[in-house]
N, C-alpha and C positions, 0 to 999 in steps of 0.2 A: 155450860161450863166455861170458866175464866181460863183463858189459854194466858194469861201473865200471872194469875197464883199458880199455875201447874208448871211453868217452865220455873216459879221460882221455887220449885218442891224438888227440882232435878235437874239443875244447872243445864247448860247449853245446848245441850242434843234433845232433850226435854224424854225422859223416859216413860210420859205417857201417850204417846207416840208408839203404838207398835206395827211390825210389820206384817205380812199376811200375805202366803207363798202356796199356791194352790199346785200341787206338783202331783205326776203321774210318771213313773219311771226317770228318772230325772240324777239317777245318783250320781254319775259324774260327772252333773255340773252343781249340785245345789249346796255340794258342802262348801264352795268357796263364795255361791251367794250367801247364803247365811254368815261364812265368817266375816264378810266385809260389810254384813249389819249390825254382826257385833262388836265389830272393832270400832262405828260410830255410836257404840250406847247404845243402838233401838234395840228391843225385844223381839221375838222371831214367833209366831207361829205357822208353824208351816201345817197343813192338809195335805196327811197323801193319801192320794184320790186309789186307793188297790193297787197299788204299783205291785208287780210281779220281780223287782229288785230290791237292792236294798237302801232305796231312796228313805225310808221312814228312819234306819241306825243311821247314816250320813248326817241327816238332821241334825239327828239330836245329838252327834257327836258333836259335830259343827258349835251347838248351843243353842241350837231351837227345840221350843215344845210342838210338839208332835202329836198329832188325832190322825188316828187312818181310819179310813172306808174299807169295811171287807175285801167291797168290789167297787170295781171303776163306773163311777158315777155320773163324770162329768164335770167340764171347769167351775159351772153353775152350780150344782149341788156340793164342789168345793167349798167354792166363795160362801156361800148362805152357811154352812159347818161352820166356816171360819167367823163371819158375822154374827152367827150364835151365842159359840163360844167369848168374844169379846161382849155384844151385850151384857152377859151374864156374869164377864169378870165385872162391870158396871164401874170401870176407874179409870177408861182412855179416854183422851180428848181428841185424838185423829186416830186413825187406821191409813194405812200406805197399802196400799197393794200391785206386786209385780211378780212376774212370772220365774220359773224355778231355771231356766234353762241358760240363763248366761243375757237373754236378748232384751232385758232390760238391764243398765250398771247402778247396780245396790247402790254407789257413791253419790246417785247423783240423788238419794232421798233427800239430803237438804233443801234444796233443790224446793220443792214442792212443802215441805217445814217451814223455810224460808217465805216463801211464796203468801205462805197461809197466814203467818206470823204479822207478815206487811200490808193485808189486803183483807185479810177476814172470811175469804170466800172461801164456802164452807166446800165445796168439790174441783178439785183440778186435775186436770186431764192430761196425761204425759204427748206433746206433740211432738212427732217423727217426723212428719209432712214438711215441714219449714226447710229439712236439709236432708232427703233421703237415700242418700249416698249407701251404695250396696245392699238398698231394700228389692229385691224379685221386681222384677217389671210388671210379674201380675199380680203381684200382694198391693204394688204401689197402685196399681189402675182402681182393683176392688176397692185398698182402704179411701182412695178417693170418692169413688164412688157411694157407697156406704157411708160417709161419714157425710157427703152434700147429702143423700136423700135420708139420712137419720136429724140432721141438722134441720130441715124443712119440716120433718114431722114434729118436731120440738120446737122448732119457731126462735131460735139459737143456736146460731152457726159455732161448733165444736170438728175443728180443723183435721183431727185424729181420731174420731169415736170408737174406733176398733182398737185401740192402744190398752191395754189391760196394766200400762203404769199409772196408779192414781191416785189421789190423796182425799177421802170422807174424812166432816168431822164426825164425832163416832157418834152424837145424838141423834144421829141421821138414818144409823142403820138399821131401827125397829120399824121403819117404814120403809125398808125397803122390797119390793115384792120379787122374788124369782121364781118365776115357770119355767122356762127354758135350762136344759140341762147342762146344754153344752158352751161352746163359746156365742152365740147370739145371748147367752145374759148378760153378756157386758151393754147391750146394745139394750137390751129389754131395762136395763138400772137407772141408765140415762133417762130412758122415756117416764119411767115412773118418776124421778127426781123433776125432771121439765112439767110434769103435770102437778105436782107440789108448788112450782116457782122458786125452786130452789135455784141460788144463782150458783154459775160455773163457768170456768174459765179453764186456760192451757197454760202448759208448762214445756217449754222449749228443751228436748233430750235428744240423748244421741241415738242414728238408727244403727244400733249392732247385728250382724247380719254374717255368719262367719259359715262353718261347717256339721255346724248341730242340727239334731234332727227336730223339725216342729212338728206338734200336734197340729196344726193347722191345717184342712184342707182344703185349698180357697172351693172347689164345685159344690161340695158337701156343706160346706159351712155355709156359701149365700142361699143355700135353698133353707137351711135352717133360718137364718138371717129374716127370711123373706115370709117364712111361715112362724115363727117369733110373731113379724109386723103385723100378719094379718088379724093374730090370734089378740094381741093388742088393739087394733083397729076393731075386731068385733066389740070386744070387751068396753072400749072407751070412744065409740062413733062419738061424741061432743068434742073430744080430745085429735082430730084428724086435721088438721089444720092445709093439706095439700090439697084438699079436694077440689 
């Protein structure tokens, strides 16, 4: 797709550009993500993943469309619902994706619009690393960690790989394969795009880091993280590039 006949179909913010909000309990924070995506023009689909609140009416109040999961699935089975559904509208030229909880700011999706508009590169990666002012001392140890030995599996250093702000273009996303349910598919997307040769690059954002609760559990998620790689390293021994 021509990203200069699509921005000239829908002026500056470019409306085929949507975003994609994979949320699980999340209601009192995602109505003011969404508002602040709509207030720049992009479109909203949000995924809730069986929230047992009422994360799915906040949405759609807010002005996002809304798919829910009976039951809680996982950020992975999120994202691939969300990636479906946009396939199948069959009329974006990027997809953005960030998290429902406040810890990525909706304002800076130009940010990565921008980015894409001037450089062409079809995936960009929100990087926190560069200035991680109020990031946990052991979210910042792991995502360093994590992101040098995800970087060495791909053979393309990606400074933040654990950062779930990101910009696909959207002809991208019928190859993209997720197994992993939870948050190691952000880890498992990259590795499939790097065996593609899809090029990728970062995008410099801010680390917000306040008093909201994350889904994240660094013990739990590196051992997923870890059994992700393996189950990938079975699958693709030609594709191991550390050995």
């Amino acid at each position: 797709m021509n990203m200069e006949s699509n921005s000239a179909k829908g002026g500056e913010s470019g409306p085929n550009i949507c975003a994609l909000i994979p949320a699980y309990c999340e209601a009192a924070a995602i109505g003011r993500v969404v508002e602040v995506i709509r207030g720049l023009s992009f479109p909203v689909l949000v995924v809730d993943d069986g929230s047992t609140d009422d994360t799915a009416g906040v949405a759609e109040r807010a002005g996002a469309r809304v798919i829910r999961h009976e039951r809680n699935r996982g950020k992975g089975a999120a994202l691939q619902t969300g990636f479906r559904t946009l396939i199948a509208d069959g009329y974006w030229t990027g997809v953005v994706t960030l998290d429902a909880d406040g810890q990525h700011d909706p304002a800076e999706i130009p940010k990565f619009v921008d980015a894409f508009r001037r450089t062409a590169i079809p995936v960009l990666i929100g990087n926190r690393m560069w200035n991680p002012v109020g990031m946990p001392r052991i979210r910042r140890w792991t995502n360093r960690y994590m992101s040098w030995l995800l970087s060495r599996e791909m053979g393309h250093y990606i400074p933040d790989t654990q950062c779930g702000f990101r910009f696909f273009r959207a002809d991208l996303l019928p190859h993209v394969e997720i197994r992993a349910a939870r948050f190691a598919a952000e880890s498992e997307i990259l590795l499939h795009l790097a065996a593609r040769g899809v090029r990728m690059d970062s995008v410099r954002i801010r680390s917000i880091y306040g008093r909201e609760r994350s889904n994240i559990h660094p013990l739990a998620d590196t051992i997923r993280f870890y059994r992700m790689l393996y189950e990938w390293r079975r699958r693709h021994p030609h594709r191991h590039l550390s050995a």
